[in-house]
N, C-alpha and C positions, 0 to 999 in steps of 0.2 A: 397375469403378471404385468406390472406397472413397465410402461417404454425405458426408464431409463435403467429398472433390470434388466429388459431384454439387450439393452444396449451394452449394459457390462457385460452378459452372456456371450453374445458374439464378437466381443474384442477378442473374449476369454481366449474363443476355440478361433479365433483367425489365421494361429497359424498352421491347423490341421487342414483348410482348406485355401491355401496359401495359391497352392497350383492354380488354380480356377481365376487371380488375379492375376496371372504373369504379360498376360496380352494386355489385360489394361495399365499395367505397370508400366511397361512397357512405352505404351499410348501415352501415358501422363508424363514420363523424363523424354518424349522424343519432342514434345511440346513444352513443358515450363523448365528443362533440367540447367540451360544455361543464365536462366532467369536465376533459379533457386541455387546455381552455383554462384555466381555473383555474389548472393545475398549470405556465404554460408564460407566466402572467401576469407572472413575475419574469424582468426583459431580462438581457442579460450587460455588464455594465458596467465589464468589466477593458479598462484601457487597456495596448495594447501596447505596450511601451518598445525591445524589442529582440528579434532571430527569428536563428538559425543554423543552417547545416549541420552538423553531425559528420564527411562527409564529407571536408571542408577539413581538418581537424584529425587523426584518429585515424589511426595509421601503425601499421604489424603489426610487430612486434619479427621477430627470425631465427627460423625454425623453423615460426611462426605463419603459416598459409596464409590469403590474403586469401576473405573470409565475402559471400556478394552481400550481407544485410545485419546490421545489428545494431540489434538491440531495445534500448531503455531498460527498465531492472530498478528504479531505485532513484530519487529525488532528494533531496536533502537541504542547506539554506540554514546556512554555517557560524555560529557564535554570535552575531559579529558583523554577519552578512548581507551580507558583502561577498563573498564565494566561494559559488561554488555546488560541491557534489560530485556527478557523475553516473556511472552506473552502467553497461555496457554489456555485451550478452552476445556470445560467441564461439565457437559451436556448427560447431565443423567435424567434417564425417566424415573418416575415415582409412581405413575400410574398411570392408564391406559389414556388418558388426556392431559394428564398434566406431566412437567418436564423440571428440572431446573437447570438453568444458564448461570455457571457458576465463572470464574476465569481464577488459575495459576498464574503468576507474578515470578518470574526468577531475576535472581541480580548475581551474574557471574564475573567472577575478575579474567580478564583474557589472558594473563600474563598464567595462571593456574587456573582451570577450567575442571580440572577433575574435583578438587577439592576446597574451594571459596566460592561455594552458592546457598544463596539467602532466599528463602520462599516466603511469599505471601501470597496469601488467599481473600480471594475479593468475591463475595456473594452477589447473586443480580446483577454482574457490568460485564461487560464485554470487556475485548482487550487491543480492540481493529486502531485503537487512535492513541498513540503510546508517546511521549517526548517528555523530557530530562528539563529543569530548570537550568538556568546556567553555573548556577554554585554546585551541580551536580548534589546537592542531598534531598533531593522529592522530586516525584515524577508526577506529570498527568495521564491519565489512562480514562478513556470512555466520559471524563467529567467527571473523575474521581481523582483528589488527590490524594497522596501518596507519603507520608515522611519514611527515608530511608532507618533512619537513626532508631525510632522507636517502633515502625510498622501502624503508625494513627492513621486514620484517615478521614475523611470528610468530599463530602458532595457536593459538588458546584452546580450540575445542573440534576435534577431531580428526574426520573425516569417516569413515563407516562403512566397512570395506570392499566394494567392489563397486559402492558408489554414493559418489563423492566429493563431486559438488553438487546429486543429486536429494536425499540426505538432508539435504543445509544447510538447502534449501528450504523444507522442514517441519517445524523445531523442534530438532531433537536440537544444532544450532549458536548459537541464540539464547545471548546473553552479552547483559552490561548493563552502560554505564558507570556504576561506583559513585564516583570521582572522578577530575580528569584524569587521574590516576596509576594508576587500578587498575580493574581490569574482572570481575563477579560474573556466575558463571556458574547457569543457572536453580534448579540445586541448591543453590547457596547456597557455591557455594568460588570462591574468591578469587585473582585470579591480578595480577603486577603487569604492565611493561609488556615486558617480556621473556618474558611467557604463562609466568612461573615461580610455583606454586599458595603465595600467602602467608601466608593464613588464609580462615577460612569466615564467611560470616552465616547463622546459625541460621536453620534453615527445616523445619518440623514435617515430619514422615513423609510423603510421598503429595501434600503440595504444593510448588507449585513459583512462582518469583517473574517475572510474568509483564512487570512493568515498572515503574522505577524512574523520578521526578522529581528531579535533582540536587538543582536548586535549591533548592527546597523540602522534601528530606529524607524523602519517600513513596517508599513501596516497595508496590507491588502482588501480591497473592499469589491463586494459583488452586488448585481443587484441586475435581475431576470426580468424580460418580458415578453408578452405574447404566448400562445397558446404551445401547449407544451412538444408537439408539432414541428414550429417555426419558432422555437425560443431564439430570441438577441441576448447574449449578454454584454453589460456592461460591466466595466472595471475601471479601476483608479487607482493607483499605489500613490497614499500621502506619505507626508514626515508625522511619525507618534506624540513628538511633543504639539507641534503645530497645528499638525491637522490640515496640514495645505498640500496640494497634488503638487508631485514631486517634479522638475523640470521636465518638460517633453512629455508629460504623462495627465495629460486633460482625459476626462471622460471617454472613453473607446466602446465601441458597438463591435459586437463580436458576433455572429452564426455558430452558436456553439454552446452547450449546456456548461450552466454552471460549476464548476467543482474541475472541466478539465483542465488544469493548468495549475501552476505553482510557481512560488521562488525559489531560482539557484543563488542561492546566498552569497556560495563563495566566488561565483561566475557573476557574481551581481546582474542578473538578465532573470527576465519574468515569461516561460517559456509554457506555449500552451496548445491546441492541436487544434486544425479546421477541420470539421465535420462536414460528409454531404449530408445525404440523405437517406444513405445507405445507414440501420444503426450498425452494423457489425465493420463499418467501415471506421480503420485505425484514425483517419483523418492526416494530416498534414502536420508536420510539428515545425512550429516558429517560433524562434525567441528573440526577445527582445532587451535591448540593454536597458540599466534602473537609469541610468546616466545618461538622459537626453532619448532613451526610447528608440533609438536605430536598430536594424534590424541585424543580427547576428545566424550570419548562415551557418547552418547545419551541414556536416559530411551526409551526401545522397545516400551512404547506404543507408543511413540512420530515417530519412524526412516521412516514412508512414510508422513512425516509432512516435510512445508516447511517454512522458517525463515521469519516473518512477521514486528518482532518487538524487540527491544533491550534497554534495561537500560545503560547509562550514567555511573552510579556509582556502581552500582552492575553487578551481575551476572544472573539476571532476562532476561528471554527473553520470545516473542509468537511465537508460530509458529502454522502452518493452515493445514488445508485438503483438498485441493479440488477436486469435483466431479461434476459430468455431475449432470443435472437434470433428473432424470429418471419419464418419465412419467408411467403413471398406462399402466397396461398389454391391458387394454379394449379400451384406446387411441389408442395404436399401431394396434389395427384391425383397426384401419379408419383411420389411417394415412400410413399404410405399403405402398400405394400405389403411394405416394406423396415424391417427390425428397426430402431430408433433408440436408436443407444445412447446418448442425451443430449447436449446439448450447453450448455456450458458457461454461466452469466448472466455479464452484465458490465456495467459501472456505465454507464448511459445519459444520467445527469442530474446533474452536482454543483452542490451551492447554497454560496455562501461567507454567513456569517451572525453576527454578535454573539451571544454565546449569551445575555450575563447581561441585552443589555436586548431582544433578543429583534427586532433590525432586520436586515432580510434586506439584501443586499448586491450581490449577483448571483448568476445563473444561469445555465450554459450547458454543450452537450454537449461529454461529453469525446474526446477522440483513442481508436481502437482501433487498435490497431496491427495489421498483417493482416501473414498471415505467405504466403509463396508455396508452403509448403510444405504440400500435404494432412494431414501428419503433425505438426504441430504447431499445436495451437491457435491462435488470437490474445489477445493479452493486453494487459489494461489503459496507458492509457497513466499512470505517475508522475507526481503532482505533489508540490509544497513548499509552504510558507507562510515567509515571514520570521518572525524572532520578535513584532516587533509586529504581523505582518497588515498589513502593508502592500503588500507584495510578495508575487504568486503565480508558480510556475512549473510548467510543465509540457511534457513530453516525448515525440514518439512517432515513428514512420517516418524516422528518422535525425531529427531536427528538435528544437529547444528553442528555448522563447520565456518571455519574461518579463513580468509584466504588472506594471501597479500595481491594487490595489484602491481603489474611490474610500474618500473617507474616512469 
């Protein structure tokens, strides 16, 4: 039996030998319990507006063999905040080595959720990289776009051979709306809405453009070195038309892999986390303002949290916690003996929070989506923010619900 069976096996039964941890129970809240109260002092105060199946809704096109189930990849609130776009994966076997990575596409209106949802079906892509143009009528997904109107679509970055949606997954497909009409691919070349290359934006040797704010005219640039060990990274947010590093934003040296961090839009601040050495270590979260590059402090409960999600028009953002799954003490006598080849952290705890005046908002654990399958992980469940932070959603075990955040 494969470790990470054995390891669902005795979640299974842990509460049948429940008694046998009361003294270490015990032992663990008489040592971290005022720490972990501290950290759990912030209630959850999203109110739920509305909860669905996907079930009801998603129907397998000809050819598509029905999946026992399907995980949520993606979510994403359209401009307007009246549609939501979800993401769905499609992982059927065909035979005893080969697979296909298929992804569902839904576009549901929030205002009616039971009854205004539009499917598409994308062969080959993934669905982990999901945003809206700003006219709201096409999406980008894994470097596929998307027209709402007709269901067309087209390829901006082509998938490698041999791996058509594990390579999406990790970068080599990242594309970027540069305006409704045109979409910039990480190297800096320019494709319009028919994935035909129109021009480039200049982007130095060895860097690469890690993400773009329409509205606002920032373009974020990365660019790694050193052994991957000791990686530095370097960052720069220009102006898009100019191409000039933005006041107070000269080239910065970071201890920290590339990819952690991003733009809060509506916080206008470029917030990203310090790693040790530790990897399972959440790292440090610091943000930084676009306007002059000062540093913008974080509320302490939040500073081993990292940037998950950001409002458009406000100052709203989520950020996460994540940690290892720690199994029960009485697992580890039966597995001490067995190689562990690691197993994956995943976000335990998201806080939603105002960043610029620093008032927390709520708290509460997220969905993990568990998969039946010993051979595939589980994975995080998606969430969205409306653009003002008013509305949060999020997604996992066939299920979507909608909340409001209080105000």
């Amino acid at each position: 039996m494969e470790l990470k069976s054995m390891r669902k096996t005795f979640r299974a039964v842990s509460g049948r030998l429940s008694r046998l941890g009361v003294l270490a129970a015990f032992a663990v809240l008489a040592f971290s319990g005022p720490k972990d109260a501290k950290r759990q002092s912030l209630s959850d105060a999203r109110q739920q507006i509305w909860a669905i199946r996907f079930a009801q809704f998603v129907k397998e096109p000809p050819e598509w063999t029905a999946v026992e189930r399907h995980a949520t990849q993606a979510l994403a609130f359209s401009p307007d905040d009246k549609r939501l776009a979800v993401t769905l994966t499609h992982h059927q076997r065909v035979s005893e080595r080969n697979a296909l990575f298929n992804t569902h596409l839904l576009v549901i209106e929030v205002n009616s959720p039971d009854t205004s949802v539009r499917q598409f079906d994308l062969t080959q892509t993934c669905g982990v990289d999901l945003t809206w143009n700003e006219r709201g009528d096409a999406i980008l997904v894994c470097g596929v776009i998307l027209r709402i109107a007709d269901g067309t679509t087209c390829t901006v970055n082509s998938p490698r051979p041999g791996y058509p949606t594990l390579s999406r997954e990790y970068g080599p497909h990242r594309a970027f709306w540069l305006d409704s009409d045109h979409v910039v691919r990480r190297d800096g070349e320019i494709v319009d809405m028919a994935c035909n290359q129109v021009g480039t934006w200049r982007v130095q040797p060895t860097w690469q453009i890690r993400a773009v704010a329409v509205s606002k005219g920032w373009v974020l640039l990365w660019h790694s070195e050193g052994p991957r060990e000791k990686t530095v990274c370097q960052y720069s947010i220009v102006d898009l038309t100019s191409h000039l590093a933005l006041s107070g934003w000269p080239t910065r040296k970071v201890p920290f892999p590339c990819g952690a961090g991003g733009i809060a839009v509506g916080a206008e601040a470029f917030c990203f986390s310090l790693h040790s050495q530790n990897v399972f270590d959440n790292g440090k979260l610091h943000c930084r303002a676009i306007n002059g590059g000062m540093e913008i402090p974080v509320p302490k409960q939040v500073r081993d949290y990292g940037l998950r999600l950001a409002a458009d028009s406000s100052s709203r953002i989520v950020v996460e916690k994540w940690e290892l799954d720690h199994d029960p003490w009485w697992a580890l006598l039966w597995t001490w003996w067995a190689p562990d080849p690691g197993t994956p952290a995943l976000p335990r705890r998201r806080v939603a929070f105002d960043l610029r005046s620093g008032s927390l908002i709520s708290s509460w654990k997220p969905w993990i989506q568990s998969y039946t399958s010993a051979h595939v992980e589980d994975w995080p469940s998606p969430c969205a923010l409306s653009a003002g932070g008013e509305f949060l959603s999020e997604s996992g075990d066939g299920g979507l619900e909608l909340y409001r955040l209080a105000p």
